[in-house]
C-alpha positions as CSV (number, residue, x, y, z in Angstrom):
1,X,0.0,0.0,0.0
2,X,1.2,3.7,-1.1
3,X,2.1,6.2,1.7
4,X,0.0,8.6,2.2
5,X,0.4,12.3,3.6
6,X,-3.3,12.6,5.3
7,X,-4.6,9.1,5.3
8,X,-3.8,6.2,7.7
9,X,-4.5,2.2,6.9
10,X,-5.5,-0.4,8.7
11,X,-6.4,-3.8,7.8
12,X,-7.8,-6.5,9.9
13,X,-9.8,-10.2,9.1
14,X,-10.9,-8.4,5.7
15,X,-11.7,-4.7,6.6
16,X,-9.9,-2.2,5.5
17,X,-10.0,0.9,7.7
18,X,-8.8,4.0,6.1
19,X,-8.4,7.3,8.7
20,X,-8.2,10.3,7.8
21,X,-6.3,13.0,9.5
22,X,-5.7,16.4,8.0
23,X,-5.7,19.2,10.7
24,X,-7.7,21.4,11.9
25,X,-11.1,20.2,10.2
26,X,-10.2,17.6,7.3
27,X,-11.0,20.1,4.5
28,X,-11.0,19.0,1.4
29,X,-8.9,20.2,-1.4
30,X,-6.9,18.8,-4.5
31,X,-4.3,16.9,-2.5
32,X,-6.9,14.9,0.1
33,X,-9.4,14.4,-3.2
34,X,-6.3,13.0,-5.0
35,X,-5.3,10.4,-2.3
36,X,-9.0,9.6,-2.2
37,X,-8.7,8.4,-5.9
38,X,-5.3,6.7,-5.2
39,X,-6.6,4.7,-2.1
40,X,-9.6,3.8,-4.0
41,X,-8.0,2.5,-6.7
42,X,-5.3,0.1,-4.1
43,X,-8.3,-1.3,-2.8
44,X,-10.4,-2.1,-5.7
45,X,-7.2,-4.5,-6.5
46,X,-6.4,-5.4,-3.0
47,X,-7.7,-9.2,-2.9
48,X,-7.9,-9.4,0.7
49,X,-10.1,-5.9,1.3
50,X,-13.6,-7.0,1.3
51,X,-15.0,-4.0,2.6
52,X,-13.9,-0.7,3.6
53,X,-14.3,1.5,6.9
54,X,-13.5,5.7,6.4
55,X,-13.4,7.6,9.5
56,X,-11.7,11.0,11.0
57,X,-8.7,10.4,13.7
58,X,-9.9,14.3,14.5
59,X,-12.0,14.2,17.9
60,X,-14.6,16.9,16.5
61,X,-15.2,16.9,12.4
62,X,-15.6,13.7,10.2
63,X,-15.1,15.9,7.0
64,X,-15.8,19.4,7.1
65,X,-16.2,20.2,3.3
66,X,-14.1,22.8,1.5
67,X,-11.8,25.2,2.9
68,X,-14.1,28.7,2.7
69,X,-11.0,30.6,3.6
70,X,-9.5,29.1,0.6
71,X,-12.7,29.4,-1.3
72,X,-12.1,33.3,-1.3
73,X,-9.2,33.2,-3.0
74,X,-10.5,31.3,-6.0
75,X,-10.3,32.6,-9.1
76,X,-14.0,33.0,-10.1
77,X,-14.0,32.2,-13.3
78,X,-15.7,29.3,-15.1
79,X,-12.8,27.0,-16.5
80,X,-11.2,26.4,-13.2
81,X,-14.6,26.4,-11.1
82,X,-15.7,23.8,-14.0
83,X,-12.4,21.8,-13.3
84,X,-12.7,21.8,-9.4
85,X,-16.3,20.8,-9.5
86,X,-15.3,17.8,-12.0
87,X,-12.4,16.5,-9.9
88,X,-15.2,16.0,-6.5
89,X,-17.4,14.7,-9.0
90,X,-14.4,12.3,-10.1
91,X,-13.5,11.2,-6.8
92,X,-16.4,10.1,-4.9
93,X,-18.1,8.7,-7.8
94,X,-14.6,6.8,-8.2
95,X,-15.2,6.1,-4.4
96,X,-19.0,5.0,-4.9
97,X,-18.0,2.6,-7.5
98,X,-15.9,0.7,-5.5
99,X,-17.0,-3.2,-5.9
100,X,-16.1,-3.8,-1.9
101,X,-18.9,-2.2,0.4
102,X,-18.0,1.1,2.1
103,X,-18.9,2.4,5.5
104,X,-18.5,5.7,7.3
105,X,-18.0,6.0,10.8
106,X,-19.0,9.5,11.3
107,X,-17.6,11.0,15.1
108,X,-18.1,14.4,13.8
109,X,-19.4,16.5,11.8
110,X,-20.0,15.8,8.3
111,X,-20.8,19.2,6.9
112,X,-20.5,20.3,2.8
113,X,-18.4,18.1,1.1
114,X,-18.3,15.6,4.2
115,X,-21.9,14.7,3.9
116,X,-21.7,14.3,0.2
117,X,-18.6,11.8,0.5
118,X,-20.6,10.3,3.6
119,X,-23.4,9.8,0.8
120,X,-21.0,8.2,-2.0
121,X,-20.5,5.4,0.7
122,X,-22.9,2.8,1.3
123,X,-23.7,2.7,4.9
124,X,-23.2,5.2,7.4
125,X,-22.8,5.2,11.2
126,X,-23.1,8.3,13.2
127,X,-22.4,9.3,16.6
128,X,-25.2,11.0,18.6
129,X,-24.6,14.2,20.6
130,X,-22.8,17.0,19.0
131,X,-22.1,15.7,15.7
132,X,-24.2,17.4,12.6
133,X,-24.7,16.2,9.4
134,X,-26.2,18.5,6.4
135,X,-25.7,20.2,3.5
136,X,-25.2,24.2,4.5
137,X,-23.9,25.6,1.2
138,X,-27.2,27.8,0.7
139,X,-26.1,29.6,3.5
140,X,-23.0,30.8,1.4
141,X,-25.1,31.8,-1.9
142,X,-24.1,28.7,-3.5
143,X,-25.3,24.9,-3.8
144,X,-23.6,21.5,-3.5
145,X,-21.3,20.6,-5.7
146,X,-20.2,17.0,-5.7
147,X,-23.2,15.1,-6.0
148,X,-25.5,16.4,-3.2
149,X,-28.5,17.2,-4.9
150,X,-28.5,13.9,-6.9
151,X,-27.5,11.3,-4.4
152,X,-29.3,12.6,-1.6
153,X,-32.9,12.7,-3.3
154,X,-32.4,9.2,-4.1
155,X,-31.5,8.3,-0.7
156,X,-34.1,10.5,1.5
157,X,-36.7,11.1,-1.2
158,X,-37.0,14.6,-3.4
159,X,-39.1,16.4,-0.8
160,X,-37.0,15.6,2.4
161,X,-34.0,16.9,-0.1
162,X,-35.2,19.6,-1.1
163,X,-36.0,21.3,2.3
164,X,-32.8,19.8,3.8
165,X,-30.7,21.5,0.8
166,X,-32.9,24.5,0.2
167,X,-32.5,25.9,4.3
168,X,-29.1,24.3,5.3
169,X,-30.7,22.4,8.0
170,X,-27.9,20.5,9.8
171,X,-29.5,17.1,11.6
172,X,-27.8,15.5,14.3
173,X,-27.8,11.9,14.0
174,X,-31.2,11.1,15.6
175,X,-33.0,12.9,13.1
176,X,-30.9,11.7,10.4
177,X,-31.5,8.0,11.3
178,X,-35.0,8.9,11.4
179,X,-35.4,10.3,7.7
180,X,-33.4,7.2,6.2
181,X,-30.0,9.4,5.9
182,X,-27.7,7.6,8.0
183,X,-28.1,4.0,8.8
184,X,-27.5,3.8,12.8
185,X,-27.2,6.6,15.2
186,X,-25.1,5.1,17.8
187,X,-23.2,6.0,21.4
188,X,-20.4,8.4,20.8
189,X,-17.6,5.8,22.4
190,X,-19.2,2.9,20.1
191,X,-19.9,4.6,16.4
192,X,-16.1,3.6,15.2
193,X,-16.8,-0.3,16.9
194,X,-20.3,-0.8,15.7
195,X,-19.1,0.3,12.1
196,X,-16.3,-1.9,12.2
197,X,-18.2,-4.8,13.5
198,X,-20.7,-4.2,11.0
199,X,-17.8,-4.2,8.2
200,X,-16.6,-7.6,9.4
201,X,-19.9,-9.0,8.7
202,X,-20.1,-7.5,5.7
203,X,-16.3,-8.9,4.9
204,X,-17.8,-12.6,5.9
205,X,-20.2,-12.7,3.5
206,X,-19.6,-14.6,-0.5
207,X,-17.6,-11.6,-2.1
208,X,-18.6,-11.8,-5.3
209,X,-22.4,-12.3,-4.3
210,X,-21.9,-8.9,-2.3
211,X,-20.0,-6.9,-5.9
212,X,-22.6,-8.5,-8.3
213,X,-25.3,-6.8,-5.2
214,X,-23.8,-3.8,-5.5
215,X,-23.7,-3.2,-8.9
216,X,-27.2,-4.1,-9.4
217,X,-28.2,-1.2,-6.9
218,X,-26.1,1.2,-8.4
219,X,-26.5,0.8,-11.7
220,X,-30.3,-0.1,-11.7
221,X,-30.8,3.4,-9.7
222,X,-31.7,5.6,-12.6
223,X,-33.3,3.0,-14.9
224,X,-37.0,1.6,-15.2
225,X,-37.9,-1.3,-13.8
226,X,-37.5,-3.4,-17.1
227,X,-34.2,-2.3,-17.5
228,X,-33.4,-2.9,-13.7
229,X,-34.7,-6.5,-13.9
230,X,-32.3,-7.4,-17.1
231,X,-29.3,-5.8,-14.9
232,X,-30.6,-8.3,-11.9
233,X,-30.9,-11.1,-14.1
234,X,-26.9,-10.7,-15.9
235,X,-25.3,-10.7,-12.1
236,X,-27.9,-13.0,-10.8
237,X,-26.6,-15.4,-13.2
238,X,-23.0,-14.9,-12.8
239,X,-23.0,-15.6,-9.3
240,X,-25.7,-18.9,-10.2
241,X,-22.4,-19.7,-11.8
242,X,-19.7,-19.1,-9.8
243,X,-17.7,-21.3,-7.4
244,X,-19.2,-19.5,-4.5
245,X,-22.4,-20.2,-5.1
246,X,-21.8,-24.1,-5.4
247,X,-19.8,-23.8,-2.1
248,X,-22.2,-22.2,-0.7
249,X,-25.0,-24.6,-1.0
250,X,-22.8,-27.1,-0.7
251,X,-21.7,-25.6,3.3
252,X,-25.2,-25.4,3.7
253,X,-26.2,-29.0,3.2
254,X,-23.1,-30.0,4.9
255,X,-23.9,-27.7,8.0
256,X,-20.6,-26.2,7.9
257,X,-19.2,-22.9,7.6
258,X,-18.2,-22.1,3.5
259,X,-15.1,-21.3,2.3
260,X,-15.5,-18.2,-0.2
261,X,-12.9,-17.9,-2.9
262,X,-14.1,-14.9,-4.9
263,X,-15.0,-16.8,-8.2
């Protein structure tokens, strides 16, 4: 694995952990969305990564979005705004795509560009207390920019979205495991354990059972049911045919734990 400047890896019975630490508030900017793409592409070809856990080693802020000190010294003009805008898109679409399930374990707030890289991953566990979690850019005269209004309608519904993005409303995690945006609000001193735990189940699981499921979801998203039922059928039959799924039933007639190989 590369080294890396503002990200720490761990790796334990199939989880990957990566930590992020980039003081005072995890901002992000060209070098953290860079080592983003970098650790996403490792992992994809890591063999023994079967799923991923992102969390903050910063006591206070998961992500805090972009750096609005540094925003007012950009150069407002459209060609580099364009290019900035398609480098977040870039990344946590890169980081979306990943076939391995992703979790964030969220100790702080996810704010801006932290939520919307909280919503690229697949599951998310947040701490209850102070933590907030939201979309605030409105506030600034401006809108998200790296995938906020489209990934977060499809996870909450349009209307919830809208009033969520439209006022800036930050949501501690109560009320954001309430509307569907988080999947567990947990105890401050257990939201890194619980996600991990939840990871290693995740990791025990038939691998390529759990890339063909992921793919269906993401790909079927936008589609109509039709087309959604032809992308379920083409991984439905690849894992009928893989070597998992033969050891798989085989285990269970056996009543025996199965050996998953991948393939």
């Amino acid at each position: 694995m590369s080294d890396y400047r503002f990200l720490t890896i761990h790796w334990d019975e199939g989880v990957t952990e990566v930590i992020l630490r980039k003081p005072p508030m995890n901002t992000l900017d060209p070098a953290l969305y860079q080592e983003l793409m970098r650790v996403s592409e490792e992992l994809e070809a890591d063999e023994q990564t079967r799923a991923i856990v992102f969390t903050s080693a910063l006591e206070r802020v998961f992500i805090a979005g972009a750096d609005i000190k540094q925003m007012a010294e950009y150069r407002f003009e459209r060609e580099p705004l364009e290019r900035k805008i398609e480098l977040v898109h870039a990344t946590f679409t890169r980081v979306e795509r990943l076939s391995k399930p992703t979790v964030a374990a969220i100790t702080g707030h996810a704010l801006g560009g932290g939520c919307e890289f909280a919503l690229a991953l697949d599951f998310r566990f947040m701490s209850k207390g102070a933590p907030r979690i939201g979309l605030p850019e409105v506030k600034l005269g401006i809108l998200p920019g790296g995938g906020g209004t489209q990934r977060l309608p499809r996870l909450i519904g349009r209307m919830r979205a809208a009033e969520l993005i439209m006022t800036g409303e930050l949501l501690d995690a109560e009320r954001a495991e309430a509307i569907g945006l988080i999947t567990r609000a947990c105890e401050p001193e257990r939201t890194r354990a619980e996600a991990l735990e939840f990871a290693r189940r995740l990791a025990a699981q038939a691998p390529l059972a759990v890339r063909a499921i992921k793919r269906c979801l993401i790909e079927s998203a936008a589609t109509d049911l039709e087309t959604g039922l032809a992308i379920e059928k083409r991984y439905c039959l690849e894992a009928l045919l893989s070597e998992d799924a033969r050891e798989g039933i085989a285990a269970f007639l056996e009543k025996r734990s199965p050996h998953w190989r991948g393939r």
